[in-house]
LUMLO-516626 format. One line per 5 residues: number of its first residue (from 1); their letters; for each residue z, y negated, x negated of N, C-alpha, C. Coordinates in steps of 0.1 Angstrom, whole numbers, plus 5000, padded with zeros to 4 digits. Atoms other than C-alpha are relative to their C-alpha. Layout:
BEGIN
NUM = A = Z Y X Z Y X Z Y X; ...
END
This chain:
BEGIN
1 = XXXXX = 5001 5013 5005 7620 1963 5703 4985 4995 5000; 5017 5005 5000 7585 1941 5706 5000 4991 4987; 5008 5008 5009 7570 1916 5683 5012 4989 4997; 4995 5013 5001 7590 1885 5692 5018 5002 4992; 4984 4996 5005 7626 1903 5685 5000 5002 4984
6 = XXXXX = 5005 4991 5013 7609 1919 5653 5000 4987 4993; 5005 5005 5012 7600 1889 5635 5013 4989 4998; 4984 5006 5002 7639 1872 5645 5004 5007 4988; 4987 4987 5010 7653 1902 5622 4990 4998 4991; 5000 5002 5015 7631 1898 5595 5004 4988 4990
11 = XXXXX = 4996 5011 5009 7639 1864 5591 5018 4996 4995; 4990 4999 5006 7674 1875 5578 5001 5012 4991; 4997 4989 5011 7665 1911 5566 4992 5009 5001; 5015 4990 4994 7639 1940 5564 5008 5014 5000; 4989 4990 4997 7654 1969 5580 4991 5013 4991
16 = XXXXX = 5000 4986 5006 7651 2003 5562 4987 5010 5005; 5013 4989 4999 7634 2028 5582 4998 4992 5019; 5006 5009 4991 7611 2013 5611 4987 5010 5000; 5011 4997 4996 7586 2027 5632 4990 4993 5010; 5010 5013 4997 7554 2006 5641 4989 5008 5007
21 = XXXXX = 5006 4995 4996 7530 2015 5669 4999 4991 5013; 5002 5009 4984 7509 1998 5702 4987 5000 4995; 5012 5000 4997 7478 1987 5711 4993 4988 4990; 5006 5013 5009 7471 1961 5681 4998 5003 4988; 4996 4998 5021 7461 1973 5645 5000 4990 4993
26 = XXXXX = 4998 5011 5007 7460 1939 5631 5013 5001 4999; 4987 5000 5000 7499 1939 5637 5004 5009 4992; 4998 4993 5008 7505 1971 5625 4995 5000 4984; 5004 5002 5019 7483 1962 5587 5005 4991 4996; 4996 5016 5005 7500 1926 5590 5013 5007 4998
31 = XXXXX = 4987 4991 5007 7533 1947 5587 5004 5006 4992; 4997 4990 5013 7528 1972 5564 4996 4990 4989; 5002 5006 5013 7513 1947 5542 5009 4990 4997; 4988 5005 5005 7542 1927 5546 5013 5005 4994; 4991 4991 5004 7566 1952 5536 5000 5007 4988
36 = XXXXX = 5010 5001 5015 7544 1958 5505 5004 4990 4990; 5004 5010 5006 7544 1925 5494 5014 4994 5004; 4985 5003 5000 7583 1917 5503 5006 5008 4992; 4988 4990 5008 7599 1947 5483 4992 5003 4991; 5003 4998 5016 7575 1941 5452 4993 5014 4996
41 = XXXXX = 4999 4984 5002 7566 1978 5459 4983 5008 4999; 5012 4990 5002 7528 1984 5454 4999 5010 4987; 5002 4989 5009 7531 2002 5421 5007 5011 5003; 4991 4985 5003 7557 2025 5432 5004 5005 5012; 4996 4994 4995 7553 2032 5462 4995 5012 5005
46 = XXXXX = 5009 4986 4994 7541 2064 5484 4994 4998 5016; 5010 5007 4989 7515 2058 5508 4992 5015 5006; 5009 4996 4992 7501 2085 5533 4992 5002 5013; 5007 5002 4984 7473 2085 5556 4994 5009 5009; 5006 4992 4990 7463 2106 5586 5004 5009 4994
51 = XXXXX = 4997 4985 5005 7457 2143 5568 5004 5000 4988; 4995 4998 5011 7473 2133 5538 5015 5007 4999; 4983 5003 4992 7511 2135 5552 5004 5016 4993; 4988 4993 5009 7535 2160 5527 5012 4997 5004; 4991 4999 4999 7561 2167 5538 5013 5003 4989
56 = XXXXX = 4989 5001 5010 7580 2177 5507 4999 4991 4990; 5002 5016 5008 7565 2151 5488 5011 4990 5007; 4992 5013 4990 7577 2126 5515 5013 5002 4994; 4987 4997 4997 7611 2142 5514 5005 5004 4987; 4992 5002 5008 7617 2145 5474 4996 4984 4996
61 = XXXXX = 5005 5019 4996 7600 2106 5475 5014 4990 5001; 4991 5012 4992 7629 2092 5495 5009 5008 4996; 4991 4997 5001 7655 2116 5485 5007 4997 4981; 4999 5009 5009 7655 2096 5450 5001 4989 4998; 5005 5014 5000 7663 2065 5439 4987 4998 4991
66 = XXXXX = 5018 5001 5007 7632 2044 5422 5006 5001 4981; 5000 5003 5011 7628 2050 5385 5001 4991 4994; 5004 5014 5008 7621 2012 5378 5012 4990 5005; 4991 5008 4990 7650 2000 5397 5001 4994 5007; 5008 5004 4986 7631 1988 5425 5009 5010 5010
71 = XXXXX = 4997 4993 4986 7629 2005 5459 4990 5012 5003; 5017 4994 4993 7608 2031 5472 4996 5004 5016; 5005 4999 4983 7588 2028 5502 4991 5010 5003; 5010 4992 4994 7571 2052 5519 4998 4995 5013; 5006 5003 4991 7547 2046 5540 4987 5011 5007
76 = XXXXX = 5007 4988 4988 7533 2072 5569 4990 4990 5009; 5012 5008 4990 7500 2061 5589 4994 5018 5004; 5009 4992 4995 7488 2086 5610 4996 5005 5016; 5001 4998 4982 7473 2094 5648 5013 5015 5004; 4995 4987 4995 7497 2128 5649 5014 4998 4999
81 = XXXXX = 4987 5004 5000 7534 2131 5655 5003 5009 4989; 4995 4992 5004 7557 2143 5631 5008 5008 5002; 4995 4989 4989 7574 2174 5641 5016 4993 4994; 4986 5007 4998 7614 2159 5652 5005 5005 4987; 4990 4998 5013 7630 2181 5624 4992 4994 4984
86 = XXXXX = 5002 5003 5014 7609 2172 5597 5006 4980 4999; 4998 5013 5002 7612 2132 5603 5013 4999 5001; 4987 5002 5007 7651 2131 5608 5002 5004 4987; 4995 5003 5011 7652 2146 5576 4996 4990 4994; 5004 5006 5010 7631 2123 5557 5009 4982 5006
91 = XXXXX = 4988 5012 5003 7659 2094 5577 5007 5004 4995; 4990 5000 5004 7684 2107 5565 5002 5003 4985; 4999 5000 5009 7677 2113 5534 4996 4986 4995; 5001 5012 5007 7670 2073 5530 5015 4997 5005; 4987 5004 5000 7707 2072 5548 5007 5001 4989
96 = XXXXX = 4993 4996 5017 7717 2087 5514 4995 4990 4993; 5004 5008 5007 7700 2065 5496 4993 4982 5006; 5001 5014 4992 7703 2029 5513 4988 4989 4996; 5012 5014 5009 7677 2009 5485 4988 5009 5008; 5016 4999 4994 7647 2031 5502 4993 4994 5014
101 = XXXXX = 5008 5005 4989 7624 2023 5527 4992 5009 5003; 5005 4993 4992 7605 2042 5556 4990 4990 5010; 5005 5007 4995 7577 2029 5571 4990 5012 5013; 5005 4989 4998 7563 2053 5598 4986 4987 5013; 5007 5004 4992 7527 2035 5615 4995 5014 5006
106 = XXXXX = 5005 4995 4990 7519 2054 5645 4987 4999 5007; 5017 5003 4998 7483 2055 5654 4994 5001 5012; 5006 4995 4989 7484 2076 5685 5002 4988 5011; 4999 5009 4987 7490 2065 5723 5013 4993 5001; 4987 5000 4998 7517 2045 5731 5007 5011 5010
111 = XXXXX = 4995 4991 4992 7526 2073 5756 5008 5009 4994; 4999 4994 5010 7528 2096 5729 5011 4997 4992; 4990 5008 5006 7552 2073 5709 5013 5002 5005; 4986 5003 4995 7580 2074 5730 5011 5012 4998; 4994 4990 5003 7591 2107 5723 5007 5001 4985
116 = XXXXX = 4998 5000 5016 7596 2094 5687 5011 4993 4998; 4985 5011 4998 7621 2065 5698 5013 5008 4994; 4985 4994 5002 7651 2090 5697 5004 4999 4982; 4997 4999 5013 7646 2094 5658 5000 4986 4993; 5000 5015 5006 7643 2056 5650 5007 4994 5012
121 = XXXXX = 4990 5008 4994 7676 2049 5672 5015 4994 4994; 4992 5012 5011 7704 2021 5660 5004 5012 4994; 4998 4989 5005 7722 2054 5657 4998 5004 4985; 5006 4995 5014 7701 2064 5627 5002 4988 4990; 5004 5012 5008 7699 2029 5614 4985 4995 4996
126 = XXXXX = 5018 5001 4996 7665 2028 5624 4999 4987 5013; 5002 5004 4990 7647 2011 5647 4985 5007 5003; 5011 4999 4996 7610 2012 5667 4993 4986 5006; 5008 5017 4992 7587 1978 5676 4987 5010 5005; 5011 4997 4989 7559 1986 5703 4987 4988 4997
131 = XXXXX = 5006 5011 4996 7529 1957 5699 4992 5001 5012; 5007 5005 4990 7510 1945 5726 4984 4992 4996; 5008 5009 5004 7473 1926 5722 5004 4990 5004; 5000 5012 5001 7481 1893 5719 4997 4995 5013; 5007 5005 4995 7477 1871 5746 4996 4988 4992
136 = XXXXX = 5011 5014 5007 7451 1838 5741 5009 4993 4988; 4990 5014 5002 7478 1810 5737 5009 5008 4986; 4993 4995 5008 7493 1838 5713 4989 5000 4985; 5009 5006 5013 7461 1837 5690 4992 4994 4996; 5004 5011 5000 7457 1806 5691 5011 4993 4985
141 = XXXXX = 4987 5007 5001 7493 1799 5678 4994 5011 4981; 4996 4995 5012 7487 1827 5645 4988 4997 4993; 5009 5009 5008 7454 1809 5639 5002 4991 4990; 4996 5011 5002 7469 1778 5636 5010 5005 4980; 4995 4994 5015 7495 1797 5608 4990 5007 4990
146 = XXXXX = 5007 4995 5012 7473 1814 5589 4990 4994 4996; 5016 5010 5009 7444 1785 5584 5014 4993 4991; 4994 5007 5012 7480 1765 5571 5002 5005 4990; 4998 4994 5009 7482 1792 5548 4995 4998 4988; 5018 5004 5009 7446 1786 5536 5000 4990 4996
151 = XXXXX = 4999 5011 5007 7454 1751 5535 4980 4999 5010; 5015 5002 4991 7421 1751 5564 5003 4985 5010; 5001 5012 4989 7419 1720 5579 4991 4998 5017; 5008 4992 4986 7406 1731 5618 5008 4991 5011; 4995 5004 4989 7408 1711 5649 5007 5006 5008
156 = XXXXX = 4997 4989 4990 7425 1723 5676 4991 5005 5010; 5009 4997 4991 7392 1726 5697 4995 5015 4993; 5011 4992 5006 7378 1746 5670 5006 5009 5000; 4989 4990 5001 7408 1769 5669 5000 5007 5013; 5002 4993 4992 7406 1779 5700 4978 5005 5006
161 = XXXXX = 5018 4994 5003 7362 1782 5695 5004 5010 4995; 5000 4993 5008 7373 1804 5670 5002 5016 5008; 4993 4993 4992 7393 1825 5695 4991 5009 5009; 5008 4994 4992 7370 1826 5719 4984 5007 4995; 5008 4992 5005 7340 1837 5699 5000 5014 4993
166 = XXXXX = 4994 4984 5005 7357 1868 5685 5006 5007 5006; 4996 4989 4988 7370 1877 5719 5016 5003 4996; 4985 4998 5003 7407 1872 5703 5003 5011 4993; 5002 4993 5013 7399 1898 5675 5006 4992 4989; 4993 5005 5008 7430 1891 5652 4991 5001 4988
171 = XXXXX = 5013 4996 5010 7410 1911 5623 4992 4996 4999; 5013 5003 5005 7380 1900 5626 5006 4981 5000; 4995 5015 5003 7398 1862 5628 5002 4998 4990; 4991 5000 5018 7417 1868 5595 4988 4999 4992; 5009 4998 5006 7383 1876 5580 4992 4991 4999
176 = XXXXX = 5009 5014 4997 7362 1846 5590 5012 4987 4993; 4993 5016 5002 7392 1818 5585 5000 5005 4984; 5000 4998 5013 7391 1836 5546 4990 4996 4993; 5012 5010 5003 7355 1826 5546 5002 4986 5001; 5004 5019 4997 7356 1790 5563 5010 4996 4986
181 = XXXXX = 4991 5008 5011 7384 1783 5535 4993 4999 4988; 5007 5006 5013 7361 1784 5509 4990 4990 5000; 5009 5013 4997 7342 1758 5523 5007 4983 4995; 4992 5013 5007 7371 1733 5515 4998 4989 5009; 5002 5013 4991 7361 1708 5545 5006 5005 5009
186 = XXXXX = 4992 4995 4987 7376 1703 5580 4986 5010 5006; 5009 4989 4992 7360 1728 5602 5000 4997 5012; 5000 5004 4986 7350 1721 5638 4989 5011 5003; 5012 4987 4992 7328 1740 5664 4988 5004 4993; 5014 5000 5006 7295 1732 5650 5002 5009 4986
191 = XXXXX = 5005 4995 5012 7304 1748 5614 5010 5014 5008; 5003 4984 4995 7317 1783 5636 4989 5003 5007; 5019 4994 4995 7288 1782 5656 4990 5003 4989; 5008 4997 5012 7270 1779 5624 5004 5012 4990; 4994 4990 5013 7287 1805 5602 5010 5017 5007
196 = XXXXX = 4989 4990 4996 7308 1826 5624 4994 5011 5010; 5007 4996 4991 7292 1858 5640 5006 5006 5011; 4987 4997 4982 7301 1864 5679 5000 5012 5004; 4996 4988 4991 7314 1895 5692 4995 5005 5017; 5005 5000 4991 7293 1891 5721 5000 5010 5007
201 = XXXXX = 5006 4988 5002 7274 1920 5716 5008 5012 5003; 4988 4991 4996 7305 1943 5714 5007 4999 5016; 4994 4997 4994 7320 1930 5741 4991 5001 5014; 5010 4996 4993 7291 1934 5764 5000 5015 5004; 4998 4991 4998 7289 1967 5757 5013 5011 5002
206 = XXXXX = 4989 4994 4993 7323 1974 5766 5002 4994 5014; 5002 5000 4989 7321 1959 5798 4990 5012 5006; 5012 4989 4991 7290 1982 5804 5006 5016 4999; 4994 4990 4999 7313 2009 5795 5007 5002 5011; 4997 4999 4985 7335 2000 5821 4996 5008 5009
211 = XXXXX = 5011 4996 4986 7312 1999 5845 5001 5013 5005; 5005 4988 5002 7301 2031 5842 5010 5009 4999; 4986 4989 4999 7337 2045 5843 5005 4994 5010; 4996 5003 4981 7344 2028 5875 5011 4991 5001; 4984 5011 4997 7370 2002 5863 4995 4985 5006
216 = XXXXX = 5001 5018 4992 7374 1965 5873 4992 4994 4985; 5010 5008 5008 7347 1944 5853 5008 4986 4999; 4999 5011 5001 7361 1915 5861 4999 4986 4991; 4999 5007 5018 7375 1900 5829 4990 5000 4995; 5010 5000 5009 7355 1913 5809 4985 4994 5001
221 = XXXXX = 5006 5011 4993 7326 1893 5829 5002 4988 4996; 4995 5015 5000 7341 1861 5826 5001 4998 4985; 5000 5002 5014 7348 1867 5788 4986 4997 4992; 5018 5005 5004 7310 1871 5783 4999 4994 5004; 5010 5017 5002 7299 1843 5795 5005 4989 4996
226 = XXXXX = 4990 5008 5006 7328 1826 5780 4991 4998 4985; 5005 4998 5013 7311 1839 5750 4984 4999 4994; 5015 5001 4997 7275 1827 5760 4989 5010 5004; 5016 4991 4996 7254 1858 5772 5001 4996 5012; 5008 4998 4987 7234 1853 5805 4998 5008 5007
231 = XXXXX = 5000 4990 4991 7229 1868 5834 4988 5012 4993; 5015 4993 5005 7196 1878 5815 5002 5013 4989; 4992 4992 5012 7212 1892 5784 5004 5010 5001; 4991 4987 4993 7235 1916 5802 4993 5006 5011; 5009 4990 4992 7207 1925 5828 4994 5012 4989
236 = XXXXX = 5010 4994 5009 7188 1938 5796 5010 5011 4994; 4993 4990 5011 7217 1956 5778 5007 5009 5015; 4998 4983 4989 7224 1973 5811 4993 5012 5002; 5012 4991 5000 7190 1985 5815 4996 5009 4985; 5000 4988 5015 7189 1998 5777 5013 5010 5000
241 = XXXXX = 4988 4989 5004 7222 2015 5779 4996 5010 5013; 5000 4989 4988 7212 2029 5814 4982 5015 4992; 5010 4992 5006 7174 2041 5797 5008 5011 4988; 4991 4989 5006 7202 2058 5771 5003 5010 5006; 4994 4990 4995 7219 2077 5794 4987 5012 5007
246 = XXXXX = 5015 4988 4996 7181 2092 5810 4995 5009 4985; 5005 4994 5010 7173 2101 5775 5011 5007 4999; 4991 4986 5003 7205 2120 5769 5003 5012 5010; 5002 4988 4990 7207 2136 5801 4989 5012 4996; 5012 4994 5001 7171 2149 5797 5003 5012 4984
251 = XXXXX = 4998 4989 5012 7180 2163 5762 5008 5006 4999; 4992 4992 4996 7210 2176 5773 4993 5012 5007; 5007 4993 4992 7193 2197 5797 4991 5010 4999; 5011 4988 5006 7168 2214 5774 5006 5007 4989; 4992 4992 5014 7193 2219 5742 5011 5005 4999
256 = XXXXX = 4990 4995 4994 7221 2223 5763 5015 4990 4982; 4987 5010 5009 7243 2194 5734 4991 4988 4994; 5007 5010 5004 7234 2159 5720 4996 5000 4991; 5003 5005 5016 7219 2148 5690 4993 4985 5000; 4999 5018 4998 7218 2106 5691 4986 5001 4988
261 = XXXXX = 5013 5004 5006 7191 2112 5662 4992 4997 5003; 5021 4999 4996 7165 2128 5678 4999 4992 5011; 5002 5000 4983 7175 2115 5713 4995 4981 4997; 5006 5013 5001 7172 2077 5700 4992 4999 4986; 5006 5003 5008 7156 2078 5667 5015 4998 4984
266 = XXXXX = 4996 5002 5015 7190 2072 5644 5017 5004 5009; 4985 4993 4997 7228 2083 5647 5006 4991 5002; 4988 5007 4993 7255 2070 5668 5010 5002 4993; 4988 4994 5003 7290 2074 5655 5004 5010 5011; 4999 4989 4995 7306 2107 5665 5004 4996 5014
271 = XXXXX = 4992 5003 4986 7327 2092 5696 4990 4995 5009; 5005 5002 4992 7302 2075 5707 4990 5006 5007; 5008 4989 5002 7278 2100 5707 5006 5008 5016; 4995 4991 4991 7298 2122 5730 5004 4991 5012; 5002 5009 4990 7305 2090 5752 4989 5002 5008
276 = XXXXX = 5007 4999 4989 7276 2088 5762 4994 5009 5009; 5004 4989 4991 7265 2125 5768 5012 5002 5008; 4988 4997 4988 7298 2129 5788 4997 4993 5012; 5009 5009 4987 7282 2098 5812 4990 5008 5006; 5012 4997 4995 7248 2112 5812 5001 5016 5004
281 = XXXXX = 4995 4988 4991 7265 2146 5822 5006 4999 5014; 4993 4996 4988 7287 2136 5848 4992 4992 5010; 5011 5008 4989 7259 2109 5865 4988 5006 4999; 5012 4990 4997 7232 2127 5883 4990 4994 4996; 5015 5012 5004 7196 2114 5872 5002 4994 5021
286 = XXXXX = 5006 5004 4985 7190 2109 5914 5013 4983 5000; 4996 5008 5003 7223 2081 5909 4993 4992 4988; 5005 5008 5013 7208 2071 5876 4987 4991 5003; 5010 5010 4997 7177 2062 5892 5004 4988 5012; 4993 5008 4990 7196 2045 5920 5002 4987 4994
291 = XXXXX = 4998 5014 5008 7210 2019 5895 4989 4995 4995; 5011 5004 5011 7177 2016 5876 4997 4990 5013; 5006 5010 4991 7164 2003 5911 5007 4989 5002; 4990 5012 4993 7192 1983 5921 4995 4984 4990; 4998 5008 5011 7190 1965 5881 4987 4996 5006
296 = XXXXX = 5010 5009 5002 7151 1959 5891 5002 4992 5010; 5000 5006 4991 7160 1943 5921 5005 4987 4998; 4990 5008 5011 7184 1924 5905 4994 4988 4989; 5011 5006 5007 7160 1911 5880 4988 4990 5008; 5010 5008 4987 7135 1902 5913 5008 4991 5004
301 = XXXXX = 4989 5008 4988 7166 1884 5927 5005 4987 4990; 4991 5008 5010 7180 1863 5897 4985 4989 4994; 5013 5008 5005 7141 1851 5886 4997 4990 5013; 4999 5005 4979 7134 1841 5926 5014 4988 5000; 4986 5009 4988 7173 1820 5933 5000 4992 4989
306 = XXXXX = 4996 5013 5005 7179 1788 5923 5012 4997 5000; 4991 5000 5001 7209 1793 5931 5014 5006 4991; 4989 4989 5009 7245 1813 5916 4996 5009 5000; 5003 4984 5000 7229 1838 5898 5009 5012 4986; 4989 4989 4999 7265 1848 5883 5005 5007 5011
311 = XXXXX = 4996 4992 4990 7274 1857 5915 4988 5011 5005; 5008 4991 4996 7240 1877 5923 5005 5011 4987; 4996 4988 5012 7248 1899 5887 5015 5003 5009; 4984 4994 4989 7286 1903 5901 5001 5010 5012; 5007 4990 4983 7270 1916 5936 4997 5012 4997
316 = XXXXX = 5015 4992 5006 7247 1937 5918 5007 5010 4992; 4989 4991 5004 7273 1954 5896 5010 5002 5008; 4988 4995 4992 7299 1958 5923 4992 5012 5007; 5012 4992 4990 7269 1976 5943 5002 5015 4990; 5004 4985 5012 7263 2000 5912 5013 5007 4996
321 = XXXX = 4986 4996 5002 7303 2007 5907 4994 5011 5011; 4998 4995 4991 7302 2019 5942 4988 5015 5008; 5012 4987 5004 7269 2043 5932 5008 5010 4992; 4999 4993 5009 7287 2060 5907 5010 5013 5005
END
């Protein structure tokens, strides 16, 4: 089941045991916290996350009714599967007891997921919803509901500003239209341009990730400059992320493992950390210097043309793909 099917059936009933998983966590928090806050159930219910997950807890949890004459929900969040025999028990033992609730968010891949379907089939009295990220015109449309919510008075120009400055980051949208409502006035571009900070930055440097893994830029091109950075901007945060990768190689090489402390002065998060020495491993310095030249050339080329100097950066990164 997807999204659009999902939100038909709640508007008659909230099914029992339901498993929630895809490529959107806003979806997934905007669910469980609806499920929360439909069955009355934050005092009483049972909530575990990632390494918390009990299995006999879980399963004398649901194999009770609620003490208060409510319902009880349990609610599972975690990147790891549950092993098949443990999770049919814990449906069936809400089959036995029809007032509980099962809420199982899935964190890993959707690939991963699919192996889980069988245990949340009609069969069971279960189901599974998959999400998707959103397209534009889609969070454009959950803007528009959740500023009515706020009682935000927002153009439609500005609603889609809003969109486009956060790169269609539901979460970080929800977060900002919570602020502008305390403003109590209509909102238009000028007071997001003024107040609202842009995801630029981020998504910059996931284009440069790309890159550097050999996918298609494209999009993500077009979105930055959708989102105002210049050719100049993203010449510069190429050449800093590429001077990264010389510096981790290099300390790779003598310590034989990273340390983002010493190698830049302050700590990366763990992932990213190993990001980048896994780059600066698998690209030779003699390529590394390849691109460095290409970027100065690039720089000679875009100061010099009077002309499309999106299309010279475009050139200029397709060139450097085809280095790697």
């Amino acid at each position: 089941m997807y999204k659009k099917d999902f939100d038909n059936l709640l508007k008659t009933k909230l099914p029992n045991i339901v498993l929630l998983y895809g490529e959107n966590s806003y979806f997934l928090d905007y669910y469980t916290k609806l499920y929360k806050e439909k069955l009355h159930a934050k005092e009483t219910l049972l909530e575990h996350n990632f390494e918390e997950y009990n299995f006999e807890q879980a399963k004398s949890y649901l194999s009770q009714s609620s003490l208060f004459g409510g319902v009880n929900l349990y609610i599972l969040r975690t990147d790891k599967k549950v092993p098949k025999k443990e999770l049919d028990t814990l449906i069936e033992s809400i089959k036995k007891n029809p007032t509980n609730y099962f809420l199982y968010i899935y964190e890993g891949t959707s690939s991963n997921a699919k192996s889980l379907q069988s245990s949340f089939s009609n069969k069971n009295g279960a189901l599974w919803v998959r999400f998707f990220e959103p397209k534009p015109y889609e969070v454009e449309e959950l803007i528009k509901q959740k500023a009515a919510t706020l009682n935000i008075d927002i153009s439609p120009y500005a609603i889609s500003h809003l969109a486009t400055v956060l790169n269609n980051n539901m979460a970080l949208i929800d977060k900002e239209l919570e602020k502008l409502a305390i403003l109590n006035e209509p909102i238009d571009a000028k007071t997001i341009d003024s107040l609202v900070y842009s995801t630029a930055p981020l998504a910059v440097e996931k284009m440069i990730i790309s890159l550097f893994q050999k996918e298609d830029i494209t999009q993500n091109l077009s979105k930055i400059m959708e989102l105002g950075e210049d050719e100049f901007s993203i010449l510069r945060a190429i050449q800093r992320f590429l001077q990264q990768l010389f510096l981790f190689s290099a300390y790779i090489k003598i310590h034989g493992a990273p340390n983002s402390k010493e190698i830049l002065g302050y700590s990366l998060p763990k992932f990213i950390e190993d990001s980048r020495a896994q780059l600066a491993i698998r690209i030779k310095p003699a390529k590394l210097l390849k691109i460095y030249q290409e970027l100065l050339s690039l720089e000679i080329n875009i100061k010099s043309s009077k002309g499309n100097k999106e299309s010279l950066l475009y050139g200029s990164l397709v060139k450097i793909r085809s280095f790697l």
